[in-house]
N, C-alpha and C positions, 0 to 999 in steps of 0.2 A: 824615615831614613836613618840608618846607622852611620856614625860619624866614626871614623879611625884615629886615634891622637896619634899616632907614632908613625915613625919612619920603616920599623918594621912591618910590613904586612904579610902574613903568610897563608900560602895556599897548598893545601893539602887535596892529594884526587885519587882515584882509582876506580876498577872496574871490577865487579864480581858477579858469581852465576849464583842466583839466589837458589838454585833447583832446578831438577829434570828430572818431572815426574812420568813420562809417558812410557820411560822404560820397564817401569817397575808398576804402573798402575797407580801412582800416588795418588792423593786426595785432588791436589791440583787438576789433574789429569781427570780422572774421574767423576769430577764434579758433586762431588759429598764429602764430610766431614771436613778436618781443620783447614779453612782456605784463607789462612793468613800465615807469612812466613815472615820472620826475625830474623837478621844478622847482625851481630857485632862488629862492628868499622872502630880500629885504635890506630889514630893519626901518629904520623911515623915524630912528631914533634908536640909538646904540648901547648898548647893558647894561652894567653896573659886569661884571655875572657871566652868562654861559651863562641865559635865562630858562627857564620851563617853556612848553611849546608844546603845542597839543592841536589837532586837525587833526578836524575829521569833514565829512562829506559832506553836500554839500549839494542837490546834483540828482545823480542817475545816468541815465542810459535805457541798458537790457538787454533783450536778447532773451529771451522768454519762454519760449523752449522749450529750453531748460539752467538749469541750476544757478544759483542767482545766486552766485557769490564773490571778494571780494574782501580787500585791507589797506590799510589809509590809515595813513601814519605820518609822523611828522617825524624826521629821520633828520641826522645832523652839525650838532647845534643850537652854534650859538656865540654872542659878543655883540654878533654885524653880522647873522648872519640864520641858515637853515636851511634844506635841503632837503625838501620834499613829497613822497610818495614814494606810489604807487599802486599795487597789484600784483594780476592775476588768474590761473587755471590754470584747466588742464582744458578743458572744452568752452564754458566759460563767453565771451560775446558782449555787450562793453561799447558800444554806440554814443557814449558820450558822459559826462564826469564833471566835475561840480565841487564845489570843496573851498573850505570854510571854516578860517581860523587864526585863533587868539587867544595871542599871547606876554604871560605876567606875569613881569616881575623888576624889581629894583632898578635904577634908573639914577645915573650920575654927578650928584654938587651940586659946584657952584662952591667950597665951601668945603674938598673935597676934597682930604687935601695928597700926594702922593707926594713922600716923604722921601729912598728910597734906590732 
């Protein structure tokens, strides 16, 4: 369990469309070549510390006639932002995915001293 010292806590959130590949034939879509997508997330404030981030899905559209599978992760979380990170295999046919974030951690107080 993470323990918070401070009285500030802050939580940072949003929603974004990692891609739509079906209009264009993308790889997702397709089901061949690069089937992992990257996004840059930069928290509109920055963290005393690294927060905790939890990422899940919020719309997907898949093809019906494969497997559904996928991973949704947040991946190089620091106290400016984090990576989203999406990944599929196999025969699996993503038309289209978006992902919810919600960061908690402690933020800087004005009171704050660095000494050394």
């Amino acid at each position: 369990m993470r323990r918070l010292e401070t009285r500030l806590i802050g939580i940072d959130q949003g929603e974004i469309v990692l891609f739509s590949d079906y209009e264009k034939n993308g790889p997702m879509w397709a089901g061949a070549g690069e089937r992992e997508r990257r996004h840059s997330i930069r928290f509109e404030e920055r963290f005393r510390d690294p927060p905790v981030v939890q990422c899940a899905l919020s719309m997907w559209d898949i093809d019906s006639g494969s497997n559904a599978r996928m991973d949704v992760r947040a991946e190089t979380i620091s106290e400016t932002g984090f990576e989203v990170v999406f990944r599929t295999w196999s025969d699996t046919r993503v038309a289209r995915a978006r992902v919810r974030w919600m960061a908690i951690g402690e933020l800087h107080h004005p009171d704050d001293w660095e000494l050394y």
